[in-house]
C-alpha positions as CSV (number, residue, x, y, z in Angstrom):
1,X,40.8,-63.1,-119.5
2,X,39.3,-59.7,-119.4
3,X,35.5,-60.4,-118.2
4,X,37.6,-62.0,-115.1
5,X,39.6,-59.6,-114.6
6,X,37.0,-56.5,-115.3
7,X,34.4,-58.3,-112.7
8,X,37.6,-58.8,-110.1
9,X,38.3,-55.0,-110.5
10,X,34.5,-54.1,-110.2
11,X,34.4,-56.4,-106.9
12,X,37.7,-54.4,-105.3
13,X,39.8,-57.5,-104.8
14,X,42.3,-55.6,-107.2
15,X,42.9,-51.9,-107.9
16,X,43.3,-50.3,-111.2
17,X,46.7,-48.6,-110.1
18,X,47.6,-52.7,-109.0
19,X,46.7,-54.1,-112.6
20,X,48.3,-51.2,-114.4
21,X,51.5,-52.0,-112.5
22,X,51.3,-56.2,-113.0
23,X,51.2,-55.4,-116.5
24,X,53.9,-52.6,-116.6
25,X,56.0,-55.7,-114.6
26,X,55.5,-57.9,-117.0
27,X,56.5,-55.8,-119.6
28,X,59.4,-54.9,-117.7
29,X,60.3,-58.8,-117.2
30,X,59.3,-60.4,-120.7
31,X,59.4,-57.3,-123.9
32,X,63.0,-57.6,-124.0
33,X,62.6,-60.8,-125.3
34,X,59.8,-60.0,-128.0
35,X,59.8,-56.7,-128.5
36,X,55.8,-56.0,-128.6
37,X,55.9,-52.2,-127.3
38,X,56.8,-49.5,-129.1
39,X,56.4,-47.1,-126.4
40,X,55.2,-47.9,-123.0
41,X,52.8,-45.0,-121.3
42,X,54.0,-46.2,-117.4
43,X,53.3,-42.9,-115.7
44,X,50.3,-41.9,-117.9
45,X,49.1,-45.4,-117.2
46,X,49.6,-45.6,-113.9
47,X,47.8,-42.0,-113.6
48,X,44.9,-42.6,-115.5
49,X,44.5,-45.5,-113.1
50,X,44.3,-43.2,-109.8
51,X,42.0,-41.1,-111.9
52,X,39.8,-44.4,-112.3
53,X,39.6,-44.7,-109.1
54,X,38.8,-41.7,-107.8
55,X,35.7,-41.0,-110.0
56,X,32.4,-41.7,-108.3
57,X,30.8,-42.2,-111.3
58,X,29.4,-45.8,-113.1
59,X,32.1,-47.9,-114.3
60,X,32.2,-49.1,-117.8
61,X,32.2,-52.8,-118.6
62,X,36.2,-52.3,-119.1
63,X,36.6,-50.7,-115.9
64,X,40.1,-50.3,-115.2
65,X,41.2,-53.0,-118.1
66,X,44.7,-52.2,-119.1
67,X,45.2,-52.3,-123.0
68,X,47.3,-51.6,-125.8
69,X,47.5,-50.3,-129.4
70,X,48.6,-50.7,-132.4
71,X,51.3,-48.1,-133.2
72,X,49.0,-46.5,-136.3
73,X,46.4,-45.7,-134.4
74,X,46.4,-42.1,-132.4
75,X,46.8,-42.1,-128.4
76,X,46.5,-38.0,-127.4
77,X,49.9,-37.0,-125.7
78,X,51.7,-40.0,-127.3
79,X,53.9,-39.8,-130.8
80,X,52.4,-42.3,-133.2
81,X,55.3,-44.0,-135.2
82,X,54.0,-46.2,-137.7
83,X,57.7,-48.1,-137.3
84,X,59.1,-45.6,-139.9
85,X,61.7,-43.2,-139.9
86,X,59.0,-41.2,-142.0
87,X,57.2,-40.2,-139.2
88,X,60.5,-39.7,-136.7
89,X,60.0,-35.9,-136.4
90,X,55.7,-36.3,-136.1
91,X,54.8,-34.3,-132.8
92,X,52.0,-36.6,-130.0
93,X,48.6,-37.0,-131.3
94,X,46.8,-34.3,-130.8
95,X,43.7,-36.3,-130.2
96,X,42.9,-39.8,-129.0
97,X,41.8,-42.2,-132.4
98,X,37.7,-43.0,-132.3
99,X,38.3,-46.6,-131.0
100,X,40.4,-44.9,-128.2
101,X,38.0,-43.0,-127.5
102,X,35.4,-45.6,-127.1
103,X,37.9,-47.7,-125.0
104,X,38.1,-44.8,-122.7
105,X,34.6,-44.3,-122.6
106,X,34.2,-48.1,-121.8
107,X,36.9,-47.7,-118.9
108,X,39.8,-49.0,-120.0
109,X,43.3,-47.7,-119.4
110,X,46.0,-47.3,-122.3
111,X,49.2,-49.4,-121.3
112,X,51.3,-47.9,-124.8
113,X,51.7,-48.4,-128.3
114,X,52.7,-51.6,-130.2
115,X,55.2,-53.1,-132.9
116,X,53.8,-52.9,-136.7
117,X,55.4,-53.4,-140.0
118,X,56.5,-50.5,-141.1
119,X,53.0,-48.3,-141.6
120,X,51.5,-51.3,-141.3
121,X,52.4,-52.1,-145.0
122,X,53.8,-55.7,-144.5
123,X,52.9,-59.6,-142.7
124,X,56.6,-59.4,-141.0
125,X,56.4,-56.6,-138.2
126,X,60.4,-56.6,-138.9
127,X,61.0,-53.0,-140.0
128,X,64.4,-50.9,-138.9
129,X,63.3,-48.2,-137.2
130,X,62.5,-49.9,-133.7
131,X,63.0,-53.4,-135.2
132,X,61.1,-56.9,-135.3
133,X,58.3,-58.2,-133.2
134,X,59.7,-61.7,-132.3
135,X,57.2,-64.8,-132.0
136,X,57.3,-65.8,-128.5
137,X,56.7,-69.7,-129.2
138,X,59.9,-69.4,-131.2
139,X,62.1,-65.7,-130.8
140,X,64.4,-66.7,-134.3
141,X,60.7,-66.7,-135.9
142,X,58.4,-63.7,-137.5
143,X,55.3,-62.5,-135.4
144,X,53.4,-61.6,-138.6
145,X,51.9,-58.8,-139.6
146,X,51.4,-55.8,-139.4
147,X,49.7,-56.4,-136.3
148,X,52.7,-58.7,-135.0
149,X,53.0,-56.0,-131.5
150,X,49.3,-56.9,-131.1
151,X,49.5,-60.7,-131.4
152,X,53.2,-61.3,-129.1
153,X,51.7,-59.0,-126.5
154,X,48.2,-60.6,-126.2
155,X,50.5,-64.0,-127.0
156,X,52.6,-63.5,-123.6
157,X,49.8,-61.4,-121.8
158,X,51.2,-57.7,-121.5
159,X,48.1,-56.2,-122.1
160,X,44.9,-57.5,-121.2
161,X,44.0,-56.8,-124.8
162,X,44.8,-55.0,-127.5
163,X,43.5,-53.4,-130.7
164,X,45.0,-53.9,-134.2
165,X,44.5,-53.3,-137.8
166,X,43.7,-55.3,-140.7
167,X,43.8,-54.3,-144.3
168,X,44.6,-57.8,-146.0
169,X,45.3,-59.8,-143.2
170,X,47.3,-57.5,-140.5
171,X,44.9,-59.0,-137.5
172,X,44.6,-62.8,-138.8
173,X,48.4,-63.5,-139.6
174,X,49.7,-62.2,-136.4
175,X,46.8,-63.9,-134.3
176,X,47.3,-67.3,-136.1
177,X,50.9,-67.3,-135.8
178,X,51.1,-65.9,-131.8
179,X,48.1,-68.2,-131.0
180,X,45.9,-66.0,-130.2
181,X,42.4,-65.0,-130.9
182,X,41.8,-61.9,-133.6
183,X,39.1,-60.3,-135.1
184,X,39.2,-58.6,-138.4
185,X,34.9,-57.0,-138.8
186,X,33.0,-56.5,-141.1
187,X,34.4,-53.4,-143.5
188,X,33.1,-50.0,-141.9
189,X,31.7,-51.4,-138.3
190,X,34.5,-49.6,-136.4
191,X,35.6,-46.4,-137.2
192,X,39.1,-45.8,-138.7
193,X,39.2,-41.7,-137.7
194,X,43.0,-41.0,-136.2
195,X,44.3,-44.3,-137.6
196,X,47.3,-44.2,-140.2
197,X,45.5,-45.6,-143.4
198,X,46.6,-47.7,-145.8
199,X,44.1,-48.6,-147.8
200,X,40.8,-46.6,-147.6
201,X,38.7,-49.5,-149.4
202,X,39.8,-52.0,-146.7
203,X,41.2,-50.4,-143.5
204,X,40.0,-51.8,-140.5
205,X,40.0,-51.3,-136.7
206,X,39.6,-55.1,-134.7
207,X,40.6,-56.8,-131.4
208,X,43.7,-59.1,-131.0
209,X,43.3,-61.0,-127.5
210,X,43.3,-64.3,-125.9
211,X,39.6,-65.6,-126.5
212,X,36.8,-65.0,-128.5
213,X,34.7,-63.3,-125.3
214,X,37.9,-61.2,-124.8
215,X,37.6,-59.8,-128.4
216,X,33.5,-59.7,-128.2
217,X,33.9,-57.4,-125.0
218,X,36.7,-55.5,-126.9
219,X,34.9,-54.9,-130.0
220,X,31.7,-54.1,-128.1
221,X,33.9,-51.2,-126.9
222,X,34.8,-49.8,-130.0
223,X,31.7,-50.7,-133.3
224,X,29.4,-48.8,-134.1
225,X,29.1,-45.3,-136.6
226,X,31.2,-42.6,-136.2
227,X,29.9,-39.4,-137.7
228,X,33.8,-38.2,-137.9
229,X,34.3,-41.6,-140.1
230,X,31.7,-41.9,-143.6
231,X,32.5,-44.8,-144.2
232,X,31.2,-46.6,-140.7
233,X,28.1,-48.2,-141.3
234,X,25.2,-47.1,-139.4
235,X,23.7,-50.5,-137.8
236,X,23.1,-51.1,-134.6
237,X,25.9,-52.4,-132.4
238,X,25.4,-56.0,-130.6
239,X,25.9,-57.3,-127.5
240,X,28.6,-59.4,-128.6
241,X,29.4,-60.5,-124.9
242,X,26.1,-62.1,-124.8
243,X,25.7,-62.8,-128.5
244,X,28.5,-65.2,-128.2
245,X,26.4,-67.8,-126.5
246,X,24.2,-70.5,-127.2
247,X,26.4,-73.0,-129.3
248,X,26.4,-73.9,-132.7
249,X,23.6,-76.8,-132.6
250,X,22.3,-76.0,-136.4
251,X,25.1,-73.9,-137.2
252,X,25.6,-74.4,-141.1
253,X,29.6,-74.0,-141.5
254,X,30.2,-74.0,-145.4
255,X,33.7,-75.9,-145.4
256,X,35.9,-73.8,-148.2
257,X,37.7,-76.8,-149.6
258,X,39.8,-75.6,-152.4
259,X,41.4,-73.7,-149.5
260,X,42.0,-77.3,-148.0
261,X,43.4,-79.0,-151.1
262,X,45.5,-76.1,-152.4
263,X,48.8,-77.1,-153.2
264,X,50.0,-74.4,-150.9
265,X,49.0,-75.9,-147.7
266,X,50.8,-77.9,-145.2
267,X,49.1,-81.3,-144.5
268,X,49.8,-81.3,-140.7
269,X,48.2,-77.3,-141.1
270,X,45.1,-79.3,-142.8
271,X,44.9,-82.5,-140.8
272,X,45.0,-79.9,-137.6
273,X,42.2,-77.5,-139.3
274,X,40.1,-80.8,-140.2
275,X,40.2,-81.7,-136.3
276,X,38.7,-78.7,-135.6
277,X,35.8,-78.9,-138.0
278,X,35.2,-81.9,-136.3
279,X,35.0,-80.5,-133.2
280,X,32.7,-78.2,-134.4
281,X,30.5,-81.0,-135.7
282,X,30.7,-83.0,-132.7
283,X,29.0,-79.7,-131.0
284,X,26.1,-79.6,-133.2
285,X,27.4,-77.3,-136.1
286,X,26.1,-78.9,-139.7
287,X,29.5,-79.1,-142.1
288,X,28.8,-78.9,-145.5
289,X,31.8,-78.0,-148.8
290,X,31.1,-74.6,-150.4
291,X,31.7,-73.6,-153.7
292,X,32.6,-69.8,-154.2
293,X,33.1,-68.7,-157.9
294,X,36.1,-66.6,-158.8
295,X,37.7,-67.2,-154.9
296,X,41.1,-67.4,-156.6
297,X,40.3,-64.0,-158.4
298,X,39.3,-62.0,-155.1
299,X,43.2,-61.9,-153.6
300,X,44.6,-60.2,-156.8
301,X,41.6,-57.7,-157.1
302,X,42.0,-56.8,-153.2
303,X,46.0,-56.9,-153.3
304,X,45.8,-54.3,-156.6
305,X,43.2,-52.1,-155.2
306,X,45.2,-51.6,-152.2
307,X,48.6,-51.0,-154.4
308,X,46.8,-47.8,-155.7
309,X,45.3,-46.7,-152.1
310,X,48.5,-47.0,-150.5
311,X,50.2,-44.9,-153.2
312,X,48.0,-41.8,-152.8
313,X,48.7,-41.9,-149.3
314,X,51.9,-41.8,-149.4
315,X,52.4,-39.7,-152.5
316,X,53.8,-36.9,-151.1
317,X,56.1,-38.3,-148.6
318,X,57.3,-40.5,-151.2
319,X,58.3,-37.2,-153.3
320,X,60.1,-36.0,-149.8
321,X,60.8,-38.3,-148.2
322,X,61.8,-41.7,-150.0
323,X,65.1,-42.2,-148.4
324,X,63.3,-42.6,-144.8
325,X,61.4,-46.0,-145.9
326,X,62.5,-49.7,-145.2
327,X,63.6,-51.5,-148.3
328,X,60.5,-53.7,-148.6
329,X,58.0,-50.8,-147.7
330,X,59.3,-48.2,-150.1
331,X,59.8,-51.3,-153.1
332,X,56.0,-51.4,-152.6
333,X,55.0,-48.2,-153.0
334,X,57.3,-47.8,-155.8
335,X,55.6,-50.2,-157.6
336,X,51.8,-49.1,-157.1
337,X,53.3,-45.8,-158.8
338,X,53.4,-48.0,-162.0
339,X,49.6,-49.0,-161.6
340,X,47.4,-47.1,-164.6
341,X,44.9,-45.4,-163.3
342,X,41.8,-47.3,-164.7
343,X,42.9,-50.1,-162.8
344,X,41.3,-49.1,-159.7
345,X,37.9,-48.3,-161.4
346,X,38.4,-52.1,-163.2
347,X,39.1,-53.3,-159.7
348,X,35.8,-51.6,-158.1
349,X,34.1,-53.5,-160.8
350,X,35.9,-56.6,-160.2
351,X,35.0,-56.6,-156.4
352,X,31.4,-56.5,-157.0
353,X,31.7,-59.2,-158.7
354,X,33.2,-60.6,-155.8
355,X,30.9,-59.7,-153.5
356,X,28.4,-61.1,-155.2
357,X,29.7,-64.6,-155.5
358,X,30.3,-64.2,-152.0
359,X,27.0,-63.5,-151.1
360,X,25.5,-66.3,-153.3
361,X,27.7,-68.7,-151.6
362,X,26.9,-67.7,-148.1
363,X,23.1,-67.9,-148.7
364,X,23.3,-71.5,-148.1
365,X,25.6,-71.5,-145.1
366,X,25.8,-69.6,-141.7
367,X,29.8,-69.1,-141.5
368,X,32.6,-70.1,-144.0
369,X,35.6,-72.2,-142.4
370,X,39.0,-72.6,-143.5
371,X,42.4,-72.2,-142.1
372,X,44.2,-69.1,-141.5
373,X,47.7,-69.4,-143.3
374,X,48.8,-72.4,-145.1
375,X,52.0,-72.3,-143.9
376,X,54.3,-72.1,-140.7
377,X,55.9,-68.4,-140.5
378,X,59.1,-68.1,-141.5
379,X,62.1,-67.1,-139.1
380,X,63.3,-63.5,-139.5
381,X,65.2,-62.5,-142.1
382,X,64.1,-65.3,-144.7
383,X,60.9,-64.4,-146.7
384,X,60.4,-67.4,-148.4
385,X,59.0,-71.0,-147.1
386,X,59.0,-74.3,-148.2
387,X,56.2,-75.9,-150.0
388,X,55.2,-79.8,-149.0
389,X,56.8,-80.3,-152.6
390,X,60.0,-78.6,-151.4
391,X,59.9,-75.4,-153.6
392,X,60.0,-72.4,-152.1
393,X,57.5,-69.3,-152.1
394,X,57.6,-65.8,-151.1
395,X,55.4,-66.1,-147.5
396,X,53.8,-63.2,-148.4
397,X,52.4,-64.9,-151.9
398,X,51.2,-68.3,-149.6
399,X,48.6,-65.6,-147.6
400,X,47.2,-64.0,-150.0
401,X,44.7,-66.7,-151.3
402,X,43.8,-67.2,-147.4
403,X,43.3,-63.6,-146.5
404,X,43.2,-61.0,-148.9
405,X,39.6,-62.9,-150.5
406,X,37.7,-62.0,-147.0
407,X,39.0,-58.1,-146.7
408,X,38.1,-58.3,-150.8
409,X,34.3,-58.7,-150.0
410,X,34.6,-56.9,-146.6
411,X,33.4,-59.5,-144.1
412,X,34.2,-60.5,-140.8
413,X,36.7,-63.4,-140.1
414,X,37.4,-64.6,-136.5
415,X,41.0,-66.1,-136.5
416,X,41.1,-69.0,-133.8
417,X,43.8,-70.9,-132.3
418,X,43.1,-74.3,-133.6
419,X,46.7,-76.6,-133.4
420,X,49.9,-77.2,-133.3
421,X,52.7,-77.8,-135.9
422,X,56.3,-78.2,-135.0
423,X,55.4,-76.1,-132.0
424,X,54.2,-73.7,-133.7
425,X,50.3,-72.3,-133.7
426,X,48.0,-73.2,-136.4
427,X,44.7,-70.9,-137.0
428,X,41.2,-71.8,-138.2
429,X,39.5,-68.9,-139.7
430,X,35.9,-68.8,-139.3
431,X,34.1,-66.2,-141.8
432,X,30.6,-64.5,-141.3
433,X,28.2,-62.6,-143.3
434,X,28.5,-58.9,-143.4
435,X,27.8,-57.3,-140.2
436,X,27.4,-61.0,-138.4
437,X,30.5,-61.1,-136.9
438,X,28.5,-62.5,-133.6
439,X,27.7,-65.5,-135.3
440,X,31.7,-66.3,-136.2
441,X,32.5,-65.0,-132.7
442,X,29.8,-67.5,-131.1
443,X,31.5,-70.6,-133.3
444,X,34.8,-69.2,-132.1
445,X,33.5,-69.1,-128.6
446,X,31.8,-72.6,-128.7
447,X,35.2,-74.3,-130.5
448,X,37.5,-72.6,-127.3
449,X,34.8,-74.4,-124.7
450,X,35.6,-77.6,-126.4
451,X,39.3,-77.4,-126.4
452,X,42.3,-75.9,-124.7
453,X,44.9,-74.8,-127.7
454,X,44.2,-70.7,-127.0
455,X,45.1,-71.4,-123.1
456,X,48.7,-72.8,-124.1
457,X,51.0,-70.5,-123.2
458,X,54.6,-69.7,-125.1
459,X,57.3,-70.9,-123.0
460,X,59.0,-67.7,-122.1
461,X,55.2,-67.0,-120.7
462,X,55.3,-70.2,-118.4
463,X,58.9,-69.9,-117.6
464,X,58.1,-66.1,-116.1
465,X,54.8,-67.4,-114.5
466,X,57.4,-70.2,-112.8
């Protein structure tokens, strides 16, 4: 947990060059297995430790932390990758990314880079160039994506936390499936200057760690406006570490049951997210249906805008360099080509719509509750999964109605780990109000007191630990 091991690093009982090199261990021992690092910064690491310690000055409230990033987002002196042949020739990043930056500034210390789908356009983290992120609870299995680096390496702890991205889902899928805790904020609190884009209507910077107070601290770190980034809101940062207590006596958690009863989801998924509603309840929270109008309408408008974004960032590499892109990455782009222009205006218009049924709805509640996928991720190499009516779906088709409506609107969603099914993680999804993402962080908080699922460890983690 970081706030123990920031206070133990404050106190001296451990060094910064001594946590560096536990993690670099671990890696050393267990990434072999999952393959969460893209590129591992050991002797920059283990330097900007010493340099730590040396400095008389105050120490930051991640004093010494070591963490890790996403492979889209920029790390000065280190190549970022985006998992593509595309970017095989890029030269290191000439500057850190803003929520680097504001790690640094906050003390921490930058283990490497992590495994993404291929620039970050996917929910496998499978792409060819340095190849797939495997699920530590079961290696023949997908981590999700893009994020999947993010959620094995907070999954098997070789990083005390890390940062992803999340455009439709690319913090959520990965954290649900790996177990973990992830937070996707509101649209605009952190900055997305020196992060590979792909989408500029949705892009977001959040925290992928163990626990809710892991991913307050972390996104403490890194919110707030960035004068480099116009599209960062200009709203006053919380103390999320402290925001996140308190309870939930009086919460009002609007229950999102079409998401519950859709033919997509696995019972055991629902019988394990309805356990932990009551869980909520039995802590004081109020539970109460919802009814959002045009939900089923908000995936397909955020899934087309983003079509057109991603196209117009890659438009010029795609006219250069279309060869160098994985099958499934370069089929999508291909086809947001296709997409007429006035789409994107009709979807602007669509999303406002959107936004305002979602604001209606959450007049009447405090945070929205549902689960995080419907489904158990499929094992590498298959894309489709089985239906409890025994048809099968494309995976990525099953996430959309559970993701893509929250990045539609923009809001915060805390993805918590909430069950087990065949093994396998189940996530409850927990979504707040624009900017409020330290009232679905202190739900988050309050379920993880009340239960034990996000300290079960993979058993590759317990077997290394033996």
């Amino acid at each position: 947990m970081i706030a123990a091991l920031a206070a133990r690093l404050k106190a001296g009982e451990l060094s910064p060059r001594e946590a560096v090199q536990s993690y670099l261990d671990r890696i050393e021992e267990l990434d072999g297995e999952i393959n969460s690092y893209i590129s591992v910064r050991a002797e920059e690491a283990l330097a900007e430790a010493d340099a730590l310690a040396a400095d008389p000055g105050p120490k930051g409230p991640l004093w010494g932390v070591p963490v890790a990033v996403k492979d889209v987002i920029d790390v000065a002196g280190t190549v970022t990758t985006a998992h593509s042949f595309v970017l095989e020739d890029a030269p290191p990043a000439a500057r850190d990314a803003c929520a680097v930056e504001r790690l640094r500034a906050a003390g921490a210390i930058l283990l490497g880079k992590l495994n993404t789908h291929e620039f970050a356009y996917g929910a496998f983290t499978i792409s060819p160039r340095f190849g797939p992120a495997r699920n530590p609870w079961s290696r023949d299995r997908i981590a999700g994506g893009s994020s999947g680096g993010s959620g094995t390496c907070a999954a098997a702890d070789l990083a005390a936390g890390t940062l992803g991205t999340d455009t439709a889902g690319s913090i959520r899928i990965p954290s649900c499936v790996n177990g973990v805790t992830g937070v996707r904020p509101t649209f605009g609190r952190v900055s997305n200057r020196g992060v590979v884009p792909v989408s500029w209507s949705f892009d977001t910077v959040g925290p992928v760690a163990r626990t809710a107070e892991d991913c307050a601290l972390l996104l403490e770190a890194i919110a707030g406006h960035d004068p480099g980034d116009p599209t960062t809101v200009a709203a006053p940062v919380p103390a999320y570490s402290r925001a996140i207590e308190g309870g939930v006596r009086g919460l009002r958690i609007g229950v999102v049951r079409p998401l519950l009863e859709s033919p997509l989801l696995d019972a055991r998924i629902g019988a394990a997210i309805e356990a932990a509603l009551r869980e909520l309840a039995a802590a004081g929270a109020t539970l109460a249906d919802v009814t959002i109008e045009h939900l089923e309408h908000f995936g397909p408008i955020q899934q087309t805008m983003q079509f057109v974004d991603a196209v117009e960032v890659h438009r010029e590499w795609l006219r250069t360099r279309l060869d160098r892109y994985g099958d499934d990455v370069r089929a999508r782009l291909l086809t947001g080509i296709f997409f007429p222009p006035n789409v994107y205006v009709l979807g602007q218009r669509a999303r406002r719509v959107a936004m305002a049924s979602f604001e209606r709805a959450m007049e009447q509640v405090d945070v929205l509750a549902a689960p995080t996928l419907p489904v158990l991720p499929p094992r590498i190499g298959e894309e489709t999964v089985e239906l409890p009516g025994g048809e099968q779906i494309l995976f990525r088709l099953t996430i959309i109605p559970y993701n893509s409506p929250w990045s539609c609107v923009g809001a915060p969603v805390v993805s918590v780990p909430a069950g087990f099914v065949d093994g396998l993680p189940v996530g409850l999804a927990i979504v707040g109000r624009r900017l409020e993402e330290a009232i679905a962080l202190r739900a988050a908080h309050t379920f993880q007191r009340a239960t034990d699922w996000h300290e079960r460890r993979p058993p590759l983690v317990a077997k290394a630990a033996a």
